[in-house]
N, C-alpha and C positions, 0 to 999 in steps of 0.2 A: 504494500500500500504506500502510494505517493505523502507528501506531507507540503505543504504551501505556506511561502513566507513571503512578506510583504513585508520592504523596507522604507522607511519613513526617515527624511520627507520628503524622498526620490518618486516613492508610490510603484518602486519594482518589483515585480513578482517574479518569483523562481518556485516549479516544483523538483526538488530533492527527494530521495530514498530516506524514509524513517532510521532516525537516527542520526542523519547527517549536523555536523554544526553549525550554528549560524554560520560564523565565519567562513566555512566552504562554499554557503549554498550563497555568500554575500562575492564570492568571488565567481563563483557560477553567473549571478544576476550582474556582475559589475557593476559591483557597490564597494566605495573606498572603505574599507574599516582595519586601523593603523595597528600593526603590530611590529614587536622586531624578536621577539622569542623565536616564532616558528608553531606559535598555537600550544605553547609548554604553560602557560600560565602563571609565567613569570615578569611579565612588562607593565601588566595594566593597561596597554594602549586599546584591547579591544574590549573594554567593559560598554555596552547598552542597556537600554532598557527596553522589557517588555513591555508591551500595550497590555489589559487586562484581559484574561479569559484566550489565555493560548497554549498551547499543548506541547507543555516538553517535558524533557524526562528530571527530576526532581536535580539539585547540585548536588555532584560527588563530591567527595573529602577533601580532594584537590582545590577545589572552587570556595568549598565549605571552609577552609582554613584560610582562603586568600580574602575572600567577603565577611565573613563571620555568618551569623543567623541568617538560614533562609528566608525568615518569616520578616524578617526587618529592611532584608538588602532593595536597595531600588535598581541596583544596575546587578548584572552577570556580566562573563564572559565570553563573549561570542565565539572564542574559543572551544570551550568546553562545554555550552550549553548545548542540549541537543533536541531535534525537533520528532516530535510522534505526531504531529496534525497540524493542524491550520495556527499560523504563530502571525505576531503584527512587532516589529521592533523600529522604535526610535534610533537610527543612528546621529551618534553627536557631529558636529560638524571637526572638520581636520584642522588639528589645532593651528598647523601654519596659514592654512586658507583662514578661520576665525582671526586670527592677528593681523592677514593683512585685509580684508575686510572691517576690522577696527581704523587700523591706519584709513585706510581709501575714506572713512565714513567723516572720522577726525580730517582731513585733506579738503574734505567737502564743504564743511562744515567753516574750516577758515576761510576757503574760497567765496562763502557767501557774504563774509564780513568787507570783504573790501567790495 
């Protein structure tokens, strides 16, 4: 059985084989999401969040010691998280692109003063 992920706020859909990780099925869909481990869950760069009411398989130990409490955490690992159904993920924007879309906005913004 297939499993279906919609990445936000691109609105990309990929269907993946159950079980697959976010993170593969974001590179299936070519969707950016930053890592430099190699999907070891050692970097932080590919933590997202879930949207509510999506189906994957509960955090392993690995995840569980880098996040803390399942019940508390707002973001996983795209990593390690895995999908069994229909899933909905917020990816954050790429911190370099975010910084320079700060700048550009700031650049703008003095350009209207004179």
């Amino acid at each position: 059985m297939d499993a279906e992920i919609t990445f936000w706020p691109s609105g990309r859909k990929v269907k993946v084989k159950q079980g697959t990780s976010v993170l593969m099925a974001a590179r299936q869909a070519g969707v950016l999401i930053s890592t430099r481990c190699g999907g070891n869950a050692a970097c932080f760069l590919c933590k997202v969040q879930l949207l509510p009411n999506n189906e994957v398989m509960p955090m392993n130990e690995v995840e569980r010691r880098k996040l803390g409490n399942p019940e508390t955490a707002k973001f996983r690992l795209a990593c390690q998280v895995k999908v069994t159904g229909k899933v909905e993920v917020e990816v954050p924007p790429d911190p370099l692109k975010a910084a320079v879309a700060r700048q550009l906005a700031k650049q703008q913004e003095e350009d209207l003063l004179w």
